[in-house]
Backbone as numpy.savetxt, mean C-alpha at the origin, in Angstrom:
# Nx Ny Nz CAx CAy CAz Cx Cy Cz
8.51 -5.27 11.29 7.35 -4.88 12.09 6.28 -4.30 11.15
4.59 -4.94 11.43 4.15 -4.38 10.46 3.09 -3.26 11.06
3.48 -3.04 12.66 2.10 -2.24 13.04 2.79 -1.87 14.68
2.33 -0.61 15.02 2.67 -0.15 16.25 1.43 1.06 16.36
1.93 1.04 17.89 0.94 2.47 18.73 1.62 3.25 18.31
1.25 4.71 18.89 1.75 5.89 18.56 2.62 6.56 20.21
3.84 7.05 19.49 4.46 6.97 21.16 3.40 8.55 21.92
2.77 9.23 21.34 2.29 10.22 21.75 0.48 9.82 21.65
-0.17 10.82 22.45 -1.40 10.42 22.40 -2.30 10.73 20.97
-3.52 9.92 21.06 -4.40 9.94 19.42 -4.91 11.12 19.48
-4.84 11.93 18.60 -5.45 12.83 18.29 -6.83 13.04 17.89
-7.81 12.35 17.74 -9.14 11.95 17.43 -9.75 10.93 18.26
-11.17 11.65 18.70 -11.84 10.67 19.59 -13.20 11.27 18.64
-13.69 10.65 17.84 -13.85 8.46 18.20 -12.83 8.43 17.14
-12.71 7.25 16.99 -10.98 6.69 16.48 -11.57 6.30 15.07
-10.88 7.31 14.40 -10.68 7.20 12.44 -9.70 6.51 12.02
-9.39 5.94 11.09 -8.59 4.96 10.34 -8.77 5.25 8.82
-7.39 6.05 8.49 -7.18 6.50 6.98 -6.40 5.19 6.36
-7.17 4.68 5.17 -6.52 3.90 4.39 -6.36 3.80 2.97
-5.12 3.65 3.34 -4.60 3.47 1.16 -3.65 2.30 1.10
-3.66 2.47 -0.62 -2.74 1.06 -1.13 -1.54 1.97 -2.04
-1.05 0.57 -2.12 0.18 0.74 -3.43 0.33 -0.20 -3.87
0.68 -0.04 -5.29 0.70 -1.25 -6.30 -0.18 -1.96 -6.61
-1.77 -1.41 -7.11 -2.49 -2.12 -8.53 -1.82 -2.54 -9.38
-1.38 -1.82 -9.67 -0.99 -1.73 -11.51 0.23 -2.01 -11.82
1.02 -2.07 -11.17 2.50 -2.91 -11.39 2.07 -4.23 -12.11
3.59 -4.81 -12.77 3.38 -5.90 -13.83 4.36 -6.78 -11.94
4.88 -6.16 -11.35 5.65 -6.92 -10.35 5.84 -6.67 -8.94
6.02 -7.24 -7.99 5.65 -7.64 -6.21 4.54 -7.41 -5.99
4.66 -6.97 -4.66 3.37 -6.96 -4.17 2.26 -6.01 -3.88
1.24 -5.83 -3.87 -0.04 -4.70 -3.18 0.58 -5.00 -1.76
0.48 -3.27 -1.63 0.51 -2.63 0.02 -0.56 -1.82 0.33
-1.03 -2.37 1.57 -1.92 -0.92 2.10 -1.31 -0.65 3.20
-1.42 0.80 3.73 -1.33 1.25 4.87 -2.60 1.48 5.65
-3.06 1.63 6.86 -3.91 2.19 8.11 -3.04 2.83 9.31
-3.59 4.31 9.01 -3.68 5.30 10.12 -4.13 5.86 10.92
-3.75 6.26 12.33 -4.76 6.80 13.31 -3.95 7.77 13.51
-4.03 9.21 13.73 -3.23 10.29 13.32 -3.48 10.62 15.06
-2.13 10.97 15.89 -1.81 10.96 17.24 -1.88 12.47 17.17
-2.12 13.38 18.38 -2.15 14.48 18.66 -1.37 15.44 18.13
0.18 15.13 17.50 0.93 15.82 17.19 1.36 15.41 15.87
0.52 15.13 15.08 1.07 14.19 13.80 1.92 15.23 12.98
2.67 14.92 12.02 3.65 15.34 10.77 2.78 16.60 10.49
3.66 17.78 9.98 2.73 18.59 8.96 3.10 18.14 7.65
2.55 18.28 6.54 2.40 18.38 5.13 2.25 17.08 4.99
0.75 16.58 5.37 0.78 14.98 4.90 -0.18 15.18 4.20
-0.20 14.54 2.92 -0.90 14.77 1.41 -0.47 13.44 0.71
-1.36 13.26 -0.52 -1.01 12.46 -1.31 0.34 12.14 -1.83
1.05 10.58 -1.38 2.08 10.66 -1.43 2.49 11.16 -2.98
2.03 11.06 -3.97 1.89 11.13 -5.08 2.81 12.64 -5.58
2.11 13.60 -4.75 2.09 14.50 -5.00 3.34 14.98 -4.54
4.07 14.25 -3.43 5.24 14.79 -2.91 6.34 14.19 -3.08
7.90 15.05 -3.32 8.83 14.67 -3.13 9.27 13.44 -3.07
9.88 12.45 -3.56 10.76 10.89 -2.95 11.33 11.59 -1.60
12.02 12.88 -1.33 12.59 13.48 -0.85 11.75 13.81 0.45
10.62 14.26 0.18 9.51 14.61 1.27 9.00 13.51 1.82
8.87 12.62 0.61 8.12 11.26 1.82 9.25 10.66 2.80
10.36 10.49 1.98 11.51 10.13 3.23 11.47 10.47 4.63
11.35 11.92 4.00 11.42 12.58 5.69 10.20 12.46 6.53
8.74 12.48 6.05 7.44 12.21 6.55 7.75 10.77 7.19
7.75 9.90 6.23 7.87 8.31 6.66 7.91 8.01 8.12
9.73 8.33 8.90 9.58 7.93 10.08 8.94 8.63 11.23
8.65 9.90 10.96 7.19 10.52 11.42 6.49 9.87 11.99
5.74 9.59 10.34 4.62 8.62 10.70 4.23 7.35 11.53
5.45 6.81 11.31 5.89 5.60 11.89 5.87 6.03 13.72
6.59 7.04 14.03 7.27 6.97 15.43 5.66 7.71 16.20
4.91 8.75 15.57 3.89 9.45 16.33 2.95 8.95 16.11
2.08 7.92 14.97 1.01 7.91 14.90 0.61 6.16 15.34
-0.48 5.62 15.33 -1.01 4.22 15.19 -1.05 3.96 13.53
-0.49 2.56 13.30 -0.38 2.60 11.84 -0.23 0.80 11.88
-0.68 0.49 10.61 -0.75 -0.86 10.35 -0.59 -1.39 8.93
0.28 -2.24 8.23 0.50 -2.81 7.35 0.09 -3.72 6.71
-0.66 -3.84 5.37 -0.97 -5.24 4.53 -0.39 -5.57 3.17
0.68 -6.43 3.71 1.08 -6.78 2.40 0.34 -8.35 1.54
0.13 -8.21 0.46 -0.29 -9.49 -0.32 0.90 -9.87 -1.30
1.17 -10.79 -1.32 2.50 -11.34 -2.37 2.04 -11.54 -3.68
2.59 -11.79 -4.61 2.57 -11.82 -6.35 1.66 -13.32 -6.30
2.19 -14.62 -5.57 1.35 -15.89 -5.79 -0.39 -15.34 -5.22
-0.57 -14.98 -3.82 -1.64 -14.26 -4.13 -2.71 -13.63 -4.76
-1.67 -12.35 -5.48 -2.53 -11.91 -6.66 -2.85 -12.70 -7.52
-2.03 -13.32 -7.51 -2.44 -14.39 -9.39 -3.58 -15.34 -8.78
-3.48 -15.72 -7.64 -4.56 -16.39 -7.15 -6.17 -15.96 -7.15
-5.94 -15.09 -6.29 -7.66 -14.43 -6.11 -7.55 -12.82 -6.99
-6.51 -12.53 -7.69 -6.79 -11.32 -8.24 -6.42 -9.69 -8.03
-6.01 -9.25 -8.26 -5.51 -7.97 -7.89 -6.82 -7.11 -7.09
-7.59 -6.85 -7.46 -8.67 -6.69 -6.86 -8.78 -6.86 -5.68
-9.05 -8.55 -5.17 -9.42 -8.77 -3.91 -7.88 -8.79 -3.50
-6.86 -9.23 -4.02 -5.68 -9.05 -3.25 -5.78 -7.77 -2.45
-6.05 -6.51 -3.10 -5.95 -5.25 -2.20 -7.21 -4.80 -1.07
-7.91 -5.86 -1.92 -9.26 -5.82 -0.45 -8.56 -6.04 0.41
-7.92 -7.57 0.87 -7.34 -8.23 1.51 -6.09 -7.27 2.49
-5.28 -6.78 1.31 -4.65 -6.21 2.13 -5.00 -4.70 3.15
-6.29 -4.21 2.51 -6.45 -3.28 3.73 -7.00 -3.71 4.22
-7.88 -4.94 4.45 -8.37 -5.08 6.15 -7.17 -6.08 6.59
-6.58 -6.35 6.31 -4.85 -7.07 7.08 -4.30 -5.28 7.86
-4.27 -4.59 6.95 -3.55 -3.31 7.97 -4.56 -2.70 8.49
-5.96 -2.33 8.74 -6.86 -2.09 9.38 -6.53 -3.07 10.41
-6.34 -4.84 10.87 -7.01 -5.19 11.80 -5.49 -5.04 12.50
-4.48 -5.17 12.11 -3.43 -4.96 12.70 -3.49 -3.39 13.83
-3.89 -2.69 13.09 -4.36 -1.26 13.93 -5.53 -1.80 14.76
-6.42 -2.12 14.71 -7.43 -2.49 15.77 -6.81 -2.69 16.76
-6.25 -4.27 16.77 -5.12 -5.21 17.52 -4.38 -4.27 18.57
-3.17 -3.29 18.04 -2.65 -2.88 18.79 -3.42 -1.25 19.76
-4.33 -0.75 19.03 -4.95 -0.03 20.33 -6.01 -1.24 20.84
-6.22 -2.16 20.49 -7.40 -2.58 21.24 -8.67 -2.02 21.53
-8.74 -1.30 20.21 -10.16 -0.36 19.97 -11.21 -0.82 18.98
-12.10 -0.59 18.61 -12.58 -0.65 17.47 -12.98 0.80 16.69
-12.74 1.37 15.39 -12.81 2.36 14.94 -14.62 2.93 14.62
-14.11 4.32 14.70 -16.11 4.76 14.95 -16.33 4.52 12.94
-15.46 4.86 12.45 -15.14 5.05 10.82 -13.48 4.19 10.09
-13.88 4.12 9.16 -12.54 4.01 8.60 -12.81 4.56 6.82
-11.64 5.39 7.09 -11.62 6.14 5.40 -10.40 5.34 4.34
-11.11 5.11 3.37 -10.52 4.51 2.13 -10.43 5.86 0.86
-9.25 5.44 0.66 -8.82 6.59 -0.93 -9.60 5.57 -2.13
-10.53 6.58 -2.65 -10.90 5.52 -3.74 -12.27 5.54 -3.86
-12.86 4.70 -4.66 -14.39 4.88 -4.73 -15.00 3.31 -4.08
-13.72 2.10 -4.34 -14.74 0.77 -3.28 -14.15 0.83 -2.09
-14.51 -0.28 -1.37 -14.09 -0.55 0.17 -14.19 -1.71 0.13
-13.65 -2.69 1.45 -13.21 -3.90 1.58 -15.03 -4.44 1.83
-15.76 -3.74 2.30 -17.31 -4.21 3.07 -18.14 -4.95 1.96
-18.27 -6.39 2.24 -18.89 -7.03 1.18 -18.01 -7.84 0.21
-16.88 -7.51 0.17 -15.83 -7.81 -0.81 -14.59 -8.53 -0.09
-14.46 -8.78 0.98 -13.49 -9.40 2.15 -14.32 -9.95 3.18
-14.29 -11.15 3.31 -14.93 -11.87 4.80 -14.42 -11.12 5.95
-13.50 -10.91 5.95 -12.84 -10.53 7.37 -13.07 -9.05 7.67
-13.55 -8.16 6.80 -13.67 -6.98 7.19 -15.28 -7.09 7.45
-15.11 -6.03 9.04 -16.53 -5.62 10.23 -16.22 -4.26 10.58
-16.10 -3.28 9.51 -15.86 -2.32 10.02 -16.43 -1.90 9.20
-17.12 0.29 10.10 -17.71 0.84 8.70 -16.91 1.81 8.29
-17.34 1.84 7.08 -15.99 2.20 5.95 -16.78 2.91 4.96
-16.21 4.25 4.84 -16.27 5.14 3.37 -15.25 5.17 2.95
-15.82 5.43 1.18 -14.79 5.55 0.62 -14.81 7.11 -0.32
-13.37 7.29 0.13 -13.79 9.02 -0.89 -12.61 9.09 -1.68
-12.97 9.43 -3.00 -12.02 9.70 -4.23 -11.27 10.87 -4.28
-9.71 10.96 -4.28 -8.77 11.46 -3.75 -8.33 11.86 -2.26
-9.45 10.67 -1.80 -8.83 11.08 -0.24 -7.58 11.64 0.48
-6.60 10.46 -0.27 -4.98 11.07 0.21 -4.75 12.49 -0.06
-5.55 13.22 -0.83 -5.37 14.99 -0.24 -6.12 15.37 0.16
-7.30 14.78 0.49 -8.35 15.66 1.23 -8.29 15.33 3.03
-7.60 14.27 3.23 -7.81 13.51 4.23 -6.29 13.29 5.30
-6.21 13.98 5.89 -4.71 13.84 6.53 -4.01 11.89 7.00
-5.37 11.60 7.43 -5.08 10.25 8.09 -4.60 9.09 6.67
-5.61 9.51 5.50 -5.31 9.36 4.38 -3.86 9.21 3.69
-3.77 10.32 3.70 -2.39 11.17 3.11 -1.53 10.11 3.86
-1.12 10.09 5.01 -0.19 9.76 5.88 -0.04 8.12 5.64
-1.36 7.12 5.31 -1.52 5.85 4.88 -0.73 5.96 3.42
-1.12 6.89 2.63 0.02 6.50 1.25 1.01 6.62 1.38
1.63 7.54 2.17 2.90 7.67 2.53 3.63 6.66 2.77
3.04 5.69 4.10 3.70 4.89 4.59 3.62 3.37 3.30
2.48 3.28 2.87 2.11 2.16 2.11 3.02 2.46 0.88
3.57 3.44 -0.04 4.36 3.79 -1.08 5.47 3.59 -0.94
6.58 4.31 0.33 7.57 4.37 0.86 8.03 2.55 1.12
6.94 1.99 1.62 7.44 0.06 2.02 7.34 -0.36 0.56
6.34 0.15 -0.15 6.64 -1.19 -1.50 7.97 -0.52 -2.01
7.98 0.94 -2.37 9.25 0.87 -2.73 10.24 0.36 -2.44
10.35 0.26 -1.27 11.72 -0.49 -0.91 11.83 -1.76 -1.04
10.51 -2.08 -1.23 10.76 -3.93 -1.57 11.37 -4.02 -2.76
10.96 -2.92 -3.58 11.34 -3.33 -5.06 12.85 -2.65 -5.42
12.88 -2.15 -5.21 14.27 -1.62 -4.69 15.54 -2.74 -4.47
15.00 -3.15 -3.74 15.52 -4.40 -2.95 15.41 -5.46 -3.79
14.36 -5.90 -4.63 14.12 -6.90 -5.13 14.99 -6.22 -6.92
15.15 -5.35 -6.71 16.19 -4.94 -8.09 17.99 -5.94 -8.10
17.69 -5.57 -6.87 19.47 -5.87 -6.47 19.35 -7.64 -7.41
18.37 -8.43 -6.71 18.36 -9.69 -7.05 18.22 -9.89 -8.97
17.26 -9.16 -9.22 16.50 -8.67 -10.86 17.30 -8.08 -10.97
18.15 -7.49 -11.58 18.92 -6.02 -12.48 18.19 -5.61 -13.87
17.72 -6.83 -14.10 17.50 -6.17 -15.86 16.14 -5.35 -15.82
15.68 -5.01 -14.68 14.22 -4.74 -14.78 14.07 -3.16 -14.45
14.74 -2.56 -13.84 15.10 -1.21 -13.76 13.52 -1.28 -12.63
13.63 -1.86 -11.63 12.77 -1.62 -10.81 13.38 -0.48 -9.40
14.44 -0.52 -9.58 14.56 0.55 -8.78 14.56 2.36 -9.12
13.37 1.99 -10.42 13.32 3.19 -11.20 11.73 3.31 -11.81
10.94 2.31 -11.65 10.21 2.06 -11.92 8.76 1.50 -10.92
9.50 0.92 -10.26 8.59 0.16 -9.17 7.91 -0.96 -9.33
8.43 -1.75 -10.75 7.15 -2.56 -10.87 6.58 -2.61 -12.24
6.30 -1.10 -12.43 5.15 -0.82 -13.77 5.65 -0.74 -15.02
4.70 -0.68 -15.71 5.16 -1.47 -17.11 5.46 -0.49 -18.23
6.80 0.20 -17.72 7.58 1.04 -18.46 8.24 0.25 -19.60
8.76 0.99 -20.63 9.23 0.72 -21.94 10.39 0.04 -21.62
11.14 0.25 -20.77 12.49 -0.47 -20.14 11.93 -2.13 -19.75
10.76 -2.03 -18.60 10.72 -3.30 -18.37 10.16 -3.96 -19.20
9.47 -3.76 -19.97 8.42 -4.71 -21.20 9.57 -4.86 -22.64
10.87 -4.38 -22.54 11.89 -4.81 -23.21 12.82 -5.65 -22.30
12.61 -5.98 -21.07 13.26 -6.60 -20.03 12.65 -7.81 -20.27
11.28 -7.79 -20.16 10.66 -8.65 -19.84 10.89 -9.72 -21.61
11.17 -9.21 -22.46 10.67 -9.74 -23.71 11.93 -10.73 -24.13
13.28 -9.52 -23.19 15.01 -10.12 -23.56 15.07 -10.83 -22.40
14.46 -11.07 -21.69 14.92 -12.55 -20.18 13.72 -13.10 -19.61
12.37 -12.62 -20.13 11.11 -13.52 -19.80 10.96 -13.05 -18.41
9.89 -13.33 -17.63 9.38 -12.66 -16.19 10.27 -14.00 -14.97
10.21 -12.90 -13.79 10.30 -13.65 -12.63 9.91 -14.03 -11.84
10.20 -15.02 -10.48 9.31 -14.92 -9.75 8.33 -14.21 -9.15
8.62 -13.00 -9.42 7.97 -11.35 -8.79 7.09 -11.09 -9.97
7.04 -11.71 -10.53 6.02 -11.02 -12.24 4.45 -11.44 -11.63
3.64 -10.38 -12.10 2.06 -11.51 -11.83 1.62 -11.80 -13.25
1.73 -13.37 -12.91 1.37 -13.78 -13.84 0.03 -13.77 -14.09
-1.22 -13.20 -13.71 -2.07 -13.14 -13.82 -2.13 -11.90 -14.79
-1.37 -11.08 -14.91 -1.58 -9.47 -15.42 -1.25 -10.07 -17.06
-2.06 -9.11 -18.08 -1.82 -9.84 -19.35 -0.17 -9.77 -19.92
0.20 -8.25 -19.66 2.05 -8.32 -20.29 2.70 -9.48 -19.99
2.24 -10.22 -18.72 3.39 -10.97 -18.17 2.64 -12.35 -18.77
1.90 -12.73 -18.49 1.05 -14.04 -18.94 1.55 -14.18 -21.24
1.54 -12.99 -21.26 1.46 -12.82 -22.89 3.24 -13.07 -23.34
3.96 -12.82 -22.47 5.27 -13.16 -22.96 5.63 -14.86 -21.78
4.76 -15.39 -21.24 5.55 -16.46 -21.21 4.70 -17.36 -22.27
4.16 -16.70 -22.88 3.52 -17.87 -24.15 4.21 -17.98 -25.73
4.93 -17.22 -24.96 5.64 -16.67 -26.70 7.34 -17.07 -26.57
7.48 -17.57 -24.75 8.66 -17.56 -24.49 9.27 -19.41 -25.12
């Protein structure tokens, strides 16, 4: 499931939409964004997932999930290599923005982005207005609560996608291009999950 209501009522009228990503910068899977609409009784201590606990987001996570409106965009690795990491993550926050539209059947008065761009101009499909503010995920609860959920899912993909990979120490890593995986990558060459668009990975299948 990549998007639900909130079983309790929204806490904000006119209807805000906090959004963040995960996974720029990984050498492997995919960009996630999350979109939030923070319900009357939302989680306390929602902050940059960054900043908190593996331990704390666990417990926030199904929180978030069960009280608030929330929506998911994932973009896959063929993707990125396609149109780019960049617009891949455009892409994926207005995929979890419209998924949140969809299920309240609202349209938002705002939508907040962590960061300094936004999807407006840079994605066909996004019609929404949108700021963007740098470190939002702590200044911004609806924020905060979007990294949460968007950090917590890629992890587990990769996690998951370790079991299949072993040599990549992605269930320790996430992806990024730690000293472990760029000796992974050099002793068994990249996988399907590699973007080949990113230079580490493009630079060892030329040498492979």
């Amino acid at each position: 499931m990549f998007s639900s209501t909130p079983k309790s009522g929204l806490g904000q009228a006119p209807l805000i939409i906090g959004v963040d990503e995960a996974g720029r910068g990984p050498l492997a899977g995919p960009v996630v964004a999350a979109a939030v609409v923070l319900c009357s009784a939302y989680p306390d201590g929602l902050d940059d997932s960054k900043k908190l606990s593996a331990a704390r987001r666990s417990n926030l996570e199904p929180q978030i999930l069960e009280t608030c409106a929330w929506g998911l965009g994932v973009v896959d690795v063929e993707e990125i290599d396609r149109i780019n990491i960049f617009q891949a993550t455009m892409l994926a926050m207005t995929i979890a923005v419209s998924r949140v539209v969809d299920v309240l059947a609202a349209e938002p008065e705002a939508i907040l982005i962590d960061g300094n761009q936004t999807p407006k101009g840079r994605c066909d499909d996004w019609r929404w207005p949108a700021r963007s503010i740098v470190g939002g995920d702590g200044k911004e609860k609806s924020i905060g609560a979007a990294s949460i959920l968007a950090k917590e899912y890629r992890d587990r993909v990769m996690r998951e996608a370790a079991a299949a990979h072993p040599h990549y120490g992605w269930e320790r890593n996430m992806g990024y291009g730690t000293r472990e995986h760029i000796e992974a990558l050099r002793t068994y060459g990249p996988t399907p999950l590699h973007r080949r668009s990113f230079a580490p990975v493009s630079q060892m299948e030329m040498f492979a």
